[in-house]
PLY file of the C-alpha trace (Angstrom):
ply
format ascii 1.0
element vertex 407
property float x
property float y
property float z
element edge 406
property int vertex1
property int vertex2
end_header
104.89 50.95 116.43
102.88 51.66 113.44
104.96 50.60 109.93
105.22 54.00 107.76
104.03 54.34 104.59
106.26 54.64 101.41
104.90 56.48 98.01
106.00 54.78 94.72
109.07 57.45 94.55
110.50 56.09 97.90
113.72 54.81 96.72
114.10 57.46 93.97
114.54 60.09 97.01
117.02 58.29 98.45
118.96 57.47 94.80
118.64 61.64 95.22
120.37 61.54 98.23
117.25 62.79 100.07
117.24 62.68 103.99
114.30 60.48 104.88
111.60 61.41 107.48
108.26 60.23 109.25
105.42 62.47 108.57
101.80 62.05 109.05
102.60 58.23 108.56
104.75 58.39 105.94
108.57 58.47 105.13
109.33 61.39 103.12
111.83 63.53 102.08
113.11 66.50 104.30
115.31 67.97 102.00
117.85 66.80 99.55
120.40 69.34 99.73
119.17 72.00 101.93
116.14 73.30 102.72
117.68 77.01 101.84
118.57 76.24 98.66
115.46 74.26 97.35
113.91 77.12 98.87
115.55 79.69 96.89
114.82 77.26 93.64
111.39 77.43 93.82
111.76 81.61 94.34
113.53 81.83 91.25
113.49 78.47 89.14
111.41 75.84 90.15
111.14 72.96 92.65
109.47 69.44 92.34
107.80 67.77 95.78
106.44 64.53 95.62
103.28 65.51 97.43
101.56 61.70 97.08
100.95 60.69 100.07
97.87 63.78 100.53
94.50 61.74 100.56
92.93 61.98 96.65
88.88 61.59 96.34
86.68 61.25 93.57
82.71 62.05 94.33
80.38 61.75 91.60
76.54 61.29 91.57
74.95 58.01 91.22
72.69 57.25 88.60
69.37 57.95 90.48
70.69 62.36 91.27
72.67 64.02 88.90
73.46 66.66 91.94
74.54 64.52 94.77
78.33 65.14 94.24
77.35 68.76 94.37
75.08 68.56 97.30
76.94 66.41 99.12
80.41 69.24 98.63
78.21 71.85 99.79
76.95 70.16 102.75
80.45 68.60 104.01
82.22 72.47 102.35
82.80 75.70 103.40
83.31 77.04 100.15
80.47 77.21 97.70
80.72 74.01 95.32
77.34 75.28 93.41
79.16 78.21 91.80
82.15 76.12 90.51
82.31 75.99 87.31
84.18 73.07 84.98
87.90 73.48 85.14
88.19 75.27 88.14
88.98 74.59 91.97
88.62 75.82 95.25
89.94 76.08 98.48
87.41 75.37 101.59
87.24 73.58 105.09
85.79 70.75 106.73
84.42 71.77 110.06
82.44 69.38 112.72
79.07 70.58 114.55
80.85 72.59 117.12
82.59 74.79 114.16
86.13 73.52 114.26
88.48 72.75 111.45
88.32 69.05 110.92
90.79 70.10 107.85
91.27 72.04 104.42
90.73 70.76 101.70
90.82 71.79 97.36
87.93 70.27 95.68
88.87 70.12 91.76
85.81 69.93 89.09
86.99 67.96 86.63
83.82 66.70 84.59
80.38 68.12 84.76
78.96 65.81 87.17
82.42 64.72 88.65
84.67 66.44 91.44
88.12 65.44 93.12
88.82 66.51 96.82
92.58 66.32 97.74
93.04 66.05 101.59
95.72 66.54 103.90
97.94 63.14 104.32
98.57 63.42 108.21
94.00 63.63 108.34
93.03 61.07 105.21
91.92 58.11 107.14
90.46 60.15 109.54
89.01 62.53 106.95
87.97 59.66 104.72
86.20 57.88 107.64
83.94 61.65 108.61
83.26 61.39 105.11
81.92 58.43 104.58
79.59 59.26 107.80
78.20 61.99 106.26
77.27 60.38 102.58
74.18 58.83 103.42
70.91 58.80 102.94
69.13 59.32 99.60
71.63 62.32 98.84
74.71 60.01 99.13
77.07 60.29 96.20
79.75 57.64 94.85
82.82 58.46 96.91
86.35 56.78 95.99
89.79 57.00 97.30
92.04 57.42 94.15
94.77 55.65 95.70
93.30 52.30 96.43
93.89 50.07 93.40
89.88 49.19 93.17
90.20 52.58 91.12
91.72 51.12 88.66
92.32 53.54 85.81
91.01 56.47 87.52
93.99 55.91 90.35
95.67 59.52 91.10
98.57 60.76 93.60
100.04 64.46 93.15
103.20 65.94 92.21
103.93 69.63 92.75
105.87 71.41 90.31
106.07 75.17 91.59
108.16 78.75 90.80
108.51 80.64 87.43
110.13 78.45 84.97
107.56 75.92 86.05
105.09 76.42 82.44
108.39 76.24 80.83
109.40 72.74 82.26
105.89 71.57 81.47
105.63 72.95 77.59
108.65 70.51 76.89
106.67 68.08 78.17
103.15 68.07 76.85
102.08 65.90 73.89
98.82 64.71 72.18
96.56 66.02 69.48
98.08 69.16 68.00
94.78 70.44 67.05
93.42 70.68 70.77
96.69 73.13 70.81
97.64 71.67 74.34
100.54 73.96 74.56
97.96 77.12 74.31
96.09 75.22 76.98
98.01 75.22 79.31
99.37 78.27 78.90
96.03 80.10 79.50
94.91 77.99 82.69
94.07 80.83 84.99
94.84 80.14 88.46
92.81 77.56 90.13
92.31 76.38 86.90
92.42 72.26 85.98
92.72 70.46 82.56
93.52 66.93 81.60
96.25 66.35 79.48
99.41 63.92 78.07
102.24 64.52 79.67
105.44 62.64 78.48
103.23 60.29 77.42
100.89 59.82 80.52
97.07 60.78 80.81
97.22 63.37 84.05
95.01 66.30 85.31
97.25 69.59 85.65
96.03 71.92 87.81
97.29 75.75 88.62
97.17 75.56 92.02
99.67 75.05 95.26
101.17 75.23 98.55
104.08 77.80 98.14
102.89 81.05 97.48
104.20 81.08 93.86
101.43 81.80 90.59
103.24 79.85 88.37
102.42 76.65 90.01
100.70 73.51 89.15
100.43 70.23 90.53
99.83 67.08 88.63
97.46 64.27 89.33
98.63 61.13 87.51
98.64 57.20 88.04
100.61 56.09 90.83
102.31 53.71 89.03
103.31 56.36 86.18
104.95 59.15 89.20
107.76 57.80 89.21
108.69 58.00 85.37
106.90 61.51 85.17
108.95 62.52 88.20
112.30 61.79 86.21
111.05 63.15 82.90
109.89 66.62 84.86
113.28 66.33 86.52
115.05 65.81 83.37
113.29 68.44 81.32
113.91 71.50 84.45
117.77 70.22 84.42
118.76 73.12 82.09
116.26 75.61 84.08
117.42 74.65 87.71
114.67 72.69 88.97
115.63 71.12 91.77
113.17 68.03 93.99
112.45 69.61 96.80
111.52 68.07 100.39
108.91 68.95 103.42
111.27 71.54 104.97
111.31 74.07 102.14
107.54 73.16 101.27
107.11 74.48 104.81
109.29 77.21 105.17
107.80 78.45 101.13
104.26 78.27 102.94
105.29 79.86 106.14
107.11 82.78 104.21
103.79 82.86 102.11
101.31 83.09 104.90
99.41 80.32 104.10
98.15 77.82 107.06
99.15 74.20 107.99
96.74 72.13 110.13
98.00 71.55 113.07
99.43 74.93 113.35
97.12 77.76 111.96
94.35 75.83 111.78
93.11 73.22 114.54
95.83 71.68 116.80
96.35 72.87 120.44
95.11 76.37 119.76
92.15 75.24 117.81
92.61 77.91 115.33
90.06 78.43 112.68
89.98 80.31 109.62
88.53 83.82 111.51
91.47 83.37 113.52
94.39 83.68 110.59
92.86 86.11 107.95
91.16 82.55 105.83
87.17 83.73 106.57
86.69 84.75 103.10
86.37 80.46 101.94
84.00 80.03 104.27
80.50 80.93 102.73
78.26 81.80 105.50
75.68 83.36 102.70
75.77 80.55 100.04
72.23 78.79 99.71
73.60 75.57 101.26
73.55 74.80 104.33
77.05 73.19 105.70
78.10 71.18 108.72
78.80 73.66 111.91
77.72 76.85 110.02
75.65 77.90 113.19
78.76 77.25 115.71
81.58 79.16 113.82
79.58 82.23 113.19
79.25 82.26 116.76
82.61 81.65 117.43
83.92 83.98 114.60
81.64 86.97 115.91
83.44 86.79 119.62
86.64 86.10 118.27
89.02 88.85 119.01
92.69 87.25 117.57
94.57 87.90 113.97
97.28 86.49 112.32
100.07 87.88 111.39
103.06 87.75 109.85
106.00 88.64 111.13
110.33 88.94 110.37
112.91 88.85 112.98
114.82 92.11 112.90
117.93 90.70 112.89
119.69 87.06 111.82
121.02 84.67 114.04
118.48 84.97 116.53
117.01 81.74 118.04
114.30 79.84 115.80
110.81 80.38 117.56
108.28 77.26 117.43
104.36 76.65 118.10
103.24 77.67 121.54
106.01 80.36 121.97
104.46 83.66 123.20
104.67 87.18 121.60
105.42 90.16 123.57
104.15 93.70 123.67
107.39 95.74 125.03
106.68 95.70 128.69
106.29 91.84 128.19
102.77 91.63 128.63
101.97 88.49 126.04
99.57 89.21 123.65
99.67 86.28 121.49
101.32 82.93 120.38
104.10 81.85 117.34
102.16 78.82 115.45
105.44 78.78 112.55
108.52 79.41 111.70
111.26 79.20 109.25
113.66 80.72 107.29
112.81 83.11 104.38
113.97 83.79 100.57
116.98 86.68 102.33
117.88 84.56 105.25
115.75 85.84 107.89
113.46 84.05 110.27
109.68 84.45 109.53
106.96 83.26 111.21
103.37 83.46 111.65
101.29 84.13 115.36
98.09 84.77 116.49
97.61 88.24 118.49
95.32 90.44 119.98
93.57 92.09 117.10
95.74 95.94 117.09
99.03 94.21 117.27
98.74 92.24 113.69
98.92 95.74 111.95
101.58 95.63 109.44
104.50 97.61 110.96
104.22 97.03 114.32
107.12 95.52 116.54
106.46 92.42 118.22
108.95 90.28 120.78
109.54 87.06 120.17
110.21 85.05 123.07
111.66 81.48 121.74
111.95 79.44 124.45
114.11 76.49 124.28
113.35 72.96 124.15
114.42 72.10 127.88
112.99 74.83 129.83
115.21 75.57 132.52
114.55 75.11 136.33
112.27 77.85 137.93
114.49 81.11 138.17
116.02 81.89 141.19
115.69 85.20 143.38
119.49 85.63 142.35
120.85 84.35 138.91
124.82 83.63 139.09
126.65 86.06 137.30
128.03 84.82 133.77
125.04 82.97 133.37
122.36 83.92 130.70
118.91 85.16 131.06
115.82 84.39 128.26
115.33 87.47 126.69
112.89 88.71 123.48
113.79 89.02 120.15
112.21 91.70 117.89
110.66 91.25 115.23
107.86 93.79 112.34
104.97 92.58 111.04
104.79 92.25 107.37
102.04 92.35 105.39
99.50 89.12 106.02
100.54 87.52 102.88
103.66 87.73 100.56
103.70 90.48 98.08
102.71 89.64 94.19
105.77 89.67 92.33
106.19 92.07 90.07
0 1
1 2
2 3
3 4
4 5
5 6
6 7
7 8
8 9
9 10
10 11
11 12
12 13
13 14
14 15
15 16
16 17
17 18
18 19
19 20
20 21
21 22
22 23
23 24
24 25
25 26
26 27
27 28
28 29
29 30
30 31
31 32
32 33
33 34
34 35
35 36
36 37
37 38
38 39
39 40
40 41
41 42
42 43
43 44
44 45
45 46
46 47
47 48
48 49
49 50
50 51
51 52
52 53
53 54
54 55
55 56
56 57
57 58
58 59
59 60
60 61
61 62
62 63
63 64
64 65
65 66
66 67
67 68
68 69
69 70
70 71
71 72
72 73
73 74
74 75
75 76
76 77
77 78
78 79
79 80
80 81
81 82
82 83
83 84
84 85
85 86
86 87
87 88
88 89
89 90
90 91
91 92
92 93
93 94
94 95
95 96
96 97
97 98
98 99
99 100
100 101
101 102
102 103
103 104
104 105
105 106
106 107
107 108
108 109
109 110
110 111
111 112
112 113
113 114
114 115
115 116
116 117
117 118
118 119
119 120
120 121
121 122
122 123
123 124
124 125
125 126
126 127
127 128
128 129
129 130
130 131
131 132
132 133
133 134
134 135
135 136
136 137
137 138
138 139
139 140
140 141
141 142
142 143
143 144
144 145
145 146
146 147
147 148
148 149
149 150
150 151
151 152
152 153
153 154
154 155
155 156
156 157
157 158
158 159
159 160
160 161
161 162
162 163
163 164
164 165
165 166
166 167
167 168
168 169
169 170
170 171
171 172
172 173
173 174
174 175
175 176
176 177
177 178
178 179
179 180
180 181
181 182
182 183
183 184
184 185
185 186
186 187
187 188
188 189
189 190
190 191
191 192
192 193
193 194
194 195
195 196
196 197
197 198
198 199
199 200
200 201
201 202
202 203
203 204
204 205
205 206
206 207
207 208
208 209
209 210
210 211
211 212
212 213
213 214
214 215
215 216
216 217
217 218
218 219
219 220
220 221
221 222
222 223
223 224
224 225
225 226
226 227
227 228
228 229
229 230
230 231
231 232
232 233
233 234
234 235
235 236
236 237
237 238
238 239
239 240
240 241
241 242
242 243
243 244
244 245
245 246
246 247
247 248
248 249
249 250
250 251
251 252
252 253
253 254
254 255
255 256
256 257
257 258
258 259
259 260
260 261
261 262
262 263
263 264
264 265
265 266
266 267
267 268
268 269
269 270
270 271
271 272
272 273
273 274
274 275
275 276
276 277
277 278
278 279
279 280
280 281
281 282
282 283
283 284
284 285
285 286
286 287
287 288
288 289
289 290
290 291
291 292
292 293
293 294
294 295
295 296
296 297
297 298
298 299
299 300
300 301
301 302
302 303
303 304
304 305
305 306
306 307
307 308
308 309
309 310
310 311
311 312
312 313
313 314
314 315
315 316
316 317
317 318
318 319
319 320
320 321
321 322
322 323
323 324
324 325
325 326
326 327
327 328
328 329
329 330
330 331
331 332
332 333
333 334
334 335
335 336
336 337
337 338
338 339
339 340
340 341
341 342
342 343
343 344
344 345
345 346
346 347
347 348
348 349
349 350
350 351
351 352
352 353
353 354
354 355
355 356
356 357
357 358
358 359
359 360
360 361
361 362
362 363
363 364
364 365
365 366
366 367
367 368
368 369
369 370
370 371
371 372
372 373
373 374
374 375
375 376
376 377
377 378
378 379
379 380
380 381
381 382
382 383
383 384
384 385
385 386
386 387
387 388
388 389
389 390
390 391
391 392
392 393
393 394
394 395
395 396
396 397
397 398
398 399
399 400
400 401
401 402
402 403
403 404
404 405
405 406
């Protein structure tokens, strides 16, 4: 059996009290409390995840081409890295030649000529490893992992500090010059946005960006070796403001809620969804001058493709959580598409996202859930005895594809 992985903050989750689980090689932190209530925090305070263990890249151009780190982004990219402009990021995809999701991916610009592509942690060897296939050739670029200690200085793991008190918790925080006015600069960073800045004393990136659904969100790229001090001086400062750490459950039941797509789930794994498939088409540039790995394939794929995602909220509470691969109902029980999530919402209701045939994703609609249980039972007999219980639907509306803007 494979060792897992620790981040630096390890044995400050369990000083927390933090349940410890495997995932994507790692041990992290399920929850600390319960997923419910960190949960609700981030909806209407502010959570912190140690979100370290997610692959962290740095691509810049060697001396001899200013614009491989560009060219190299556009090629491996879905999204358009030539219309990025300093200080901003974007969300895009890694697909191979057949026009599947290898994974998603932010790419940060940072510098003029420098870029930082955060990965998913269950995919970063295997992403890292693609990637280095690709850079070759005379348009290779200089492509580091910011976690291996040959980066020196330039070393980088994220924190995510997400909900609406979140630019509070950081103005207590921010130091340096007064006359670069970091306070105002941070406070205009649109969203998507990235700056470097001191924060309780250590040199970090900030960026506005995350994995929750909330628009007052940022997550922090600083030294390994300076997360966990930032960690306790973020935790510290939000005290007052009820910040609370936060573990993978709620990070997955804030995303699910949200809309937005885990790999494994939405995207790839055993219903090799793509972005066509769950509303996400719009970051993947078919019309941007570059050409990119398996552009040909998923426009064929995405022209045939006759699924949607969609969101949906059991009608009622108390009704049996549904899981990836359970199938969705039309009401004569025809199935008509598949649950890839679900979890528990801000009010206490289950939500979850699906994949189904194109008319049934329209917001409104009733779907039935069919949540099958772990241990299917034996084949079912002519004659069920009486007392015993039959798997039936649950119902459930589709909401709109995303989470409302809050007012």
């Amino acid at each position: 059996m494979t060792e897992l992985k620790r981040t630096a903050l390890f044995e400050t989750h369990k000083q927390l009290g933090a349940r410890m689980v495997p995932f994507g090689g790692w041990e992290m932190p399920v929850w600390y409390t319960s997923a419910r209530e960190e949960h609700l925090a981030v909806r209407q305070a502010a959570g912190l995840f140690d979100v370290s263990h997610m692959g962290v890249l740095d691509a810049r151009p060697p001396a001899r081409s200013e614009q491989a780190a560009c060219a190299f982004l556009d090629h491996i990219g879905t999204n358009d890295v030539s219309k990025l402009a300093v200080g901003r990021s974007h969300y895009a995809y890694m697909l191979d030649d057949a026009g599947d999701v290898i994974d998603d991916i932010m790419i940060y610009r940072v510098e003029e000529q420098r870029y930082i592509v955060v990965v998913n942690a269950s995919n970063d060897d295997k992403d890292q490893a693609w990637l280095r296939a690709q850079n070759t050739g005379d348009a290779a670029c200089d492509l580091r992992d910011l976690r291996d200690p040959s980066a020196g200085a330039d070393m980088r793991v994220d924190l995510a500090l997400q909900g609406p008190k979140s630019l509070e918790i950081l103005l207590k925080l921010l130091d340096g010059d007064p006359n670069d006015d970091p306070q105002a600069k941070i406070q205009s960073l649109p969203y998507a946005g990235i700056t470097r800045a001191s924060l309780a004393g250590h040199d970090v990136f900030i960026s506005r960006t995350g994995y929750t659904g909330e628009r007052v969100a940022y997550e922090i790229l600083v030294h390994p070796n300076a997360s966990v001090a930032l960690w306790n001086k973020i935790l510290e400062a939000g005290k007052d403001l009820g910040l609370k750490p936060c573990g993978l459950a709620a990070r997955d039941s804030l995303r699910t809620e949200a809309g937005l797509p885990l790999y494994g789930h939405e995207l790839g794994g055993p219903l090799n969804l793509a972005p066509y498939h769950v509303g996400f088409d719009n970051f993947v540039k078919l019309n941007k001058p570059a050409d990119f790995i398996g552009k040909a394939a998923y426009a064929e794929k995405a022209a045939k493709n006759t699924l949607k995602g969609a969101r949906f909220r059991m009608n009622e509470k108390g009704v049996r959580v549904s899981k990836l691969g359970d199938p969705v109902l039309d009401k004569r029980g025809r199935v008509i598409g598949t649950v890839t999530s679900c979890a528990q919402d801000s009010e206490g209701y289950l939500l979850g996202l699906a994949v189904v045939e194109g008319n049934a994703a329209q917001e409104g609609n009733t779907l039935n859930i069919l949540a099958l249980p772990e241990r299917m039972p034996e084949p079912l007999k002519p004659f069920a005895p009486i007392g015993g219980r039959a798997l039936m639907p649950d119902s459930a509306t589709v909401l709109s594809r995303f989470l409302p803007k809050k007012q």
